[in-house]
C-alpha positions in Angstrom: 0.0 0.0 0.0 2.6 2.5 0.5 4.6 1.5 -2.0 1.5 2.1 -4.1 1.2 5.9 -2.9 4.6 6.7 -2.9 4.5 5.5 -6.4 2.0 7.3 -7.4 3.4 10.6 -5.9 6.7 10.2 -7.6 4.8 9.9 -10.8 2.9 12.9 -10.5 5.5 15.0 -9.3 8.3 13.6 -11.7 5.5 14.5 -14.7 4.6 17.7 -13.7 7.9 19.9 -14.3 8.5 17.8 -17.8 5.2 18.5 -18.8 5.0 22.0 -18.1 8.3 22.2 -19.5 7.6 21.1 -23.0 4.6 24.0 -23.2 6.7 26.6 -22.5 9.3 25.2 -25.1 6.6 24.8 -27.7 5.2 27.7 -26.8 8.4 29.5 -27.0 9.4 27.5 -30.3 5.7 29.0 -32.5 7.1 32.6 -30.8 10.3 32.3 -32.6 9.4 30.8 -35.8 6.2 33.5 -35.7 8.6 35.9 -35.7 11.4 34.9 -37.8 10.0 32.1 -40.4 13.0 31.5 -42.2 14.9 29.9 -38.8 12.4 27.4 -38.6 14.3 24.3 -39.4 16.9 25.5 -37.0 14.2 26.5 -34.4 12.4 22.8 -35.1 15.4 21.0 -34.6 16.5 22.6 -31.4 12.8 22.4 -29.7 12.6 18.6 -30.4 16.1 18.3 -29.0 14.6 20.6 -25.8 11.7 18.0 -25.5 13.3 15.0 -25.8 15.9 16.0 -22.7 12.7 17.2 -21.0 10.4 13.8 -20.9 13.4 11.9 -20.2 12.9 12.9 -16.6 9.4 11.9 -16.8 10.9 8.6 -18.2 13.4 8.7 -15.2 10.4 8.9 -12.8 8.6 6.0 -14.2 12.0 4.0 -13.9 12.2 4.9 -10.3 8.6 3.4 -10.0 8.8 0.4 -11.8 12.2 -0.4 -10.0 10.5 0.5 -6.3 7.6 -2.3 -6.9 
C-alpha cells in the first residue's frame, strides 16, 4: 500500500515539471518561428532536441517506479 502511494506521488511530481516544460518550449518555439519564419528548421530542430531531454525525466520517474515495486 505505501509503495503504491509513494508511487503514485513520484509519478505525479516527476511529470509535472517535464510537462509544463515542453509547453513553455513549444510555446516559445511557435514565438520564434512567428517571428522569424525562415529559422524554422533551425528553431524545429532545437525544440525537439529541448523535449526529448525534458520527458526523459518523466521517463526517469517511471523507472524509479517500476524499479520501487
Amino acid at each position: 500500500m505505501i509503495v503504491t502511494i509513494s508511487g503514485g506521488l513520484i509519478m505525479a511530481i516527476g511529470s509535472i515539471g517535464p510537462a509544463l516544460a515542453i509547453g513553455v518550449i513549444g510555446s516559445k518555439a511557435v514565438e520564434a518561428i512567428g517571428r522569424n519564419p525562415e529559422a524554422s528548421g533551425k528553431i524545429m530542430v532545437n525544440m525537439l532536441m529541448a523535449m526529448s531531454f525534458a520527458e526523459a525525466i518523466a521517463i526517469y520517474s517511471l523507472i524509479v517506479v517500476v524499479s520501487a515495486l
